[in-house]
N, C-alpha and C positions, 0 to 999 in steps of 0.2 A: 640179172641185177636190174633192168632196166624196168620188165615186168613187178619186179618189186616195190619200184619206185611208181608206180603206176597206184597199187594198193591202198586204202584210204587209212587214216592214222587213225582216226574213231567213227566208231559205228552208234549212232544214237538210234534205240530201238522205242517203238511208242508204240503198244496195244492201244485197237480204240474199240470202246461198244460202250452205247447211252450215256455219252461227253457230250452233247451241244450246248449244255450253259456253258461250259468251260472250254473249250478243244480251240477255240481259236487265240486266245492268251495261251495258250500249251504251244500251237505249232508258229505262230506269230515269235514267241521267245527261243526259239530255236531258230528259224529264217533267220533273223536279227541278230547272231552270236557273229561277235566280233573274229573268229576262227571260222573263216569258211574254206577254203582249199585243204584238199585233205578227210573233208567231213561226209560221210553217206547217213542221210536218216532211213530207217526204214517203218514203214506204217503197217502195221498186221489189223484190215477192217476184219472184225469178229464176229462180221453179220451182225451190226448194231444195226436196229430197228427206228432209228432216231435221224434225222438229219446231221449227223457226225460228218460224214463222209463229202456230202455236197461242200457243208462249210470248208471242208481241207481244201477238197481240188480248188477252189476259189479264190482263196489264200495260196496257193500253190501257182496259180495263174498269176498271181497280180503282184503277187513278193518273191517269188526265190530268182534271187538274182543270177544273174550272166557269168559265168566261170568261176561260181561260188558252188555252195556243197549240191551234192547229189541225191534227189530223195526218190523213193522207190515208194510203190504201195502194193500188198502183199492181200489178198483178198480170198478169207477160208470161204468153201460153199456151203458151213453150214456153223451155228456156235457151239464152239469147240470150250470155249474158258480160260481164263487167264493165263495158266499153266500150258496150254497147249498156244496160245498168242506167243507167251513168250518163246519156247521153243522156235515157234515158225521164223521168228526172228532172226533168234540167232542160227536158225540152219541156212539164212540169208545172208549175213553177215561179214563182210569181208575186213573191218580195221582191225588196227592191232592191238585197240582198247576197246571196252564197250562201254557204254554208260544206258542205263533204263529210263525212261522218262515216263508216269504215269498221264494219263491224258489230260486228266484231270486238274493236275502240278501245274506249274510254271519256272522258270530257272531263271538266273539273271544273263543277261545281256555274253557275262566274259567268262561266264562257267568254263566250256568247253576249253578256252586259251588256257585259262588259269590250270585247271587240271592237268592238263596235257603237257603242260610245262613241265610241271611237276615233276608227273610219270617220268619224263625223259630225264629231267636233270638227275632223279634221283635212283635210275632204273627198276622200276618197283613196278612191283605186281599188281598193287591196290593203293589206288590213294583217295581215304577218306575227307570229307569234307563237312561243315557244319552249316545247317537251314534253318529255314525259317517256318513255323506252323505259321500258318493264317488261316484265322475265324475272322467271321463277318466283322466286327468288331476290333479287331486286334490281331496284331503280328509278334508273334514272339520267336528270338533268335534262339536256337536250341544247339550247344557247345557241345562235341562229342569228348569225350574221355578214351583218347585210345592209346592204349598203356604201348610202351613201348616192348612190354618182355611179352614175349612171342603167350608164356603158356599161360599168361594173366587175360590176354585179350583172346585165345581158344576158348577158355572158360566162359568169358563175359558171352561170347557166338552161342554157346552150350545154352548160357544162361537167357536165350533171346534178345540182347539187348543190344540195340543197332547191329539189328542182322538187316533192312531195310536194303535191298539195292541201289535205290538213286540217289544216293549222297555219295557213290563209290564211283571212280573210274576202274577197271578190272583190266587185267591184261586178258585177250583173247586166247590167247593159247593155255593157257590155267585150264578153262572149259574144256576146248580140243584134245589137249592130252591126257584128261583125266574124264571124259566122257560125261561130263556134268552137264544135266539137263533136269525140267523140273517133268514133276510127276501129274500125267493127264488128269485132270479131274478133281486134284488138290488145288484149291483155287482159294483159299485161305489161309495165311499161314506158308504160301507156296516159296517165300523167299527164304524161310530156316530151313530148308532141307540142301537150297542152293547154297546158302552161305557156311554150312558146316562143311562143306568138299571145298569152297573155295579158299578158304580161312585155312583148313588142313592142310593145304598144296601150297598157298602162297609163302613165298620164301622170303618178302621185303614188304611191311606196309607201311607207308607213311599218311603223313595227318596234316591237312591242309586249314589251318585254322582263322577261314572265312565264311561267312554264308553264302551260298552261290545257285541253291535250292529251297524253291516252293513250295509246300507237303501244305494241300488246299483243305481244308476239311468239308467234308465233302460226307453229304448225310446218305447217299445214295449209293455210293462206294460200296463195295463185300463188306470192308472192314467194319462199315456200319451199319448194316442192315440191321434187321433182327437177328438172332443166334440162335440157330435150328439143329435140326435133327444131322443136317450135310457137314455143318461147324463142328458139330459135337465130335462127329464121324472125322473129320479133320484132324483136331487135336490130338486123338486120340494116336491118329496114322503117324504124324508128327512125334508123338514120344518112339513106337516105336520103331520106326525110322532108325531116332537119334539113336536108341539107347544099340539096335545090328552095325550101325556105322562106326559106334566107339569100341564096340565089342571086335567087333572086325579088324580094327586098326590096332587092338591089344592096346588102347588108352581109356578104355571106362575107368580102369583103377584109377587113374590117376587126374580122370575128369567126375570123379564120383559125385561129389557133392553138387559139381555145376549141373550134372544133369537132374539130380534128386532135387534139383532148388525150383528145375523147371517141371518136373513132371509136379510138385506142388503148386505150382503157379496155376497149371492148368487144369489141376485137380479142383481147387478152388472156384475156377470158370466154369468149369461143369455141374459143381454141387450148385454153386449161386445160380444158375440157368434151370438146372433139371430137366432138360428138354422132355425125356422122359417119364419123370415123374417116380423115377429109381433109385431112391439116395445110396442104399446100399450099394449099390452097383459102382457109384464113386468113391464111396468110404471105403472101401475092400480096392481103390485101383491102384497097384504097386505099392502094398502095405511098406514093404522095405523101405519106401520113402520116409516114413514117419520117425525115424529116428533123427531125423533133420526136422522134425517140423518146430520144435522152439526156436530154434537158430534161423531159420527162415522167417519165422513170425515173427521176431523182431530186428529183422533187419528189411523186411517188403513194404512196402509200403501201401498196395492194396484199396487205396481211394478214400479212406477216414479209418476212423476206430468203429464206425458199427462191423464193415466190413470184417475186421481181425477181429471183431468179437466172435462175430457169423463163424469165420474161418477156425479158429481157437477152439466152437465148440465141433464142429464135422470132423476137424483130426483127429477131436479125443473120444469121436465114435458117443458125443452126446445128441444123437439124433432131434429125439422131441427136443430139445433148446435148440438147434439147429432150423428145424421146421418152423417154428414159432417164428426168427424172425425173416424168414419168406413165403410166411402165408402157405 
């Protein structure tokens, strides 16, 4: 018992590689959380090329206080990728929650309290929380919707939306006992494959309806690079992934449409890219999807009306007006 009490309550894990405009608002707001006892960060350096790293131990000398939380740093010897950072982490990891912190992000001050509170009062697997995007310019608070009935919110996971990890506290054992980890080399997109095992397992999730996370936009990020040949390769792994997990679990039937809603989503991403320059190759991907495709198209929203014009014509396999409007 007493070893148990020894154990840290949550585990904050931060990959870092090519963060030094940002890394010091990232581990500054974490030093700074009003819940220290109890708390272990753990830092996975990814072999960033950057001055990341100086800047932490520096901050790490001058701020983390005297019988407050415990921070580790975890150091690959060669760049592995996001997907492999976060693993490293969590095979580091000792609390009984984990929360993910991008390097990049920033939280506020009582994130970690507020949550943690949560978790406990309400003995739950996962507790959701709601953020804030910040651009240069402007902060916008973004309210999550998470439904109470268990198969509406699988669906919405299915459906990618608020599959993101850092707005979630997670019970640690979720992971441990159901061998969830992400997949080497998938470095985009790497949190849906996490969050469909974790959403399947979890037995209680509650919804903490504050903003208590940062989500910095951030030009230099995966998520915004260009979209290549590796993303294309990505999505694709991603659908089917999803579509052997639901198969497996004997619930495609009955998540049918959520996946078809996604494998159009991303069907769409790949025609408007064409990395390769192969439209058939995307008009032909998982033809079955197409019987959902009016019911999708008026319910996506897809970034204006040229876009659903674009998309309207590639489902109905009207190639030449599809080409037309991307050049």
């Amino acid at each position: 018992m007493l070893e148990k009490l020894n154990f840290p309550k949550v585990s904050v894990l931060i990959p870092v590689y090519n963060v030094e405009k940002y890394v010091a608002r990232c581990i500054l707001s974490i030093l700074n959380q009003t819940m220290q006892e109890g708390v272990e960060v753990i830092i996975v350096n990814d072999c960033t090329p950057d001055h990341s790293m100086e800047i932490i131990r520096e901050l790490l000398r001058t701020h983390l206080k005297e019988n407050g939380m415990t921070v580790r740093i975890v150091e690959h010897v060669a760049n592995r990728g996001l997907a492999a950072a976060r693993n490293t982490a969590m095979e580091c990891a000792m609390g009984d929650y984990i929360i993910h912190v991008d390097s990049d992000d920033y939280v506020e001050p009582d994130m970690l309290e507020k949550m943690y509170t949560r978790a406990v009062e309400a003995d739950a697997d996962i507790v959701i929380a709601d953020y804030y995007k910040n651009r240069k310019d402007r902060e916008i608070y973004c309210k999550n919707n998470v439904p109470e009935d268990k198969d509406i919110l699988y669906g919405r996971v299915i459906r990618h939306q608020d599959v993101v990890l850092w707005n979630k506290l997670i019970k640690r054992n979720i992971y441990l006992n159901n061998n969830i980890s992400w997949i080497d080399g998938l470095d985009y997109g790497e949190d849906y494959i996490v969050s469909l095992s974790i959403f399947f397992h979890a037995k209680k999730v509650v919804y903490l309806p504050c903003a208590l996370y940062h989500y910095v936009y951030n030009e230099q990020s995966i998520c915004r690079t260009t979209y290549n040949s590796k993303k294309q390769q990505n999505d694709m792994e991603l659908l089917d992934y999803a579509k052997h997990f639901l198969i497996e679990r004997n619930i495609f039937v009955k998540y049918e449409y959520d996946f078809y809603y996604e494998v159009l989503r991303i069907k769409f991403r790949l025609l408007k890219n064409n990395v390769d320059n192969n439209l058939d190759k995307y008009i032909k991907l998982y033809p079955e999807a197409n019987k959902y495709r009016y019911r999708f198209f008026f319910v996506i929203g897809m970034g204006g009306r040229i876009n659903k014009v674009m998309y309207f014509f590639a489902l109905n396999n009207r190639k030449l007006l599809y080409g037309f409007f991307i050049g």
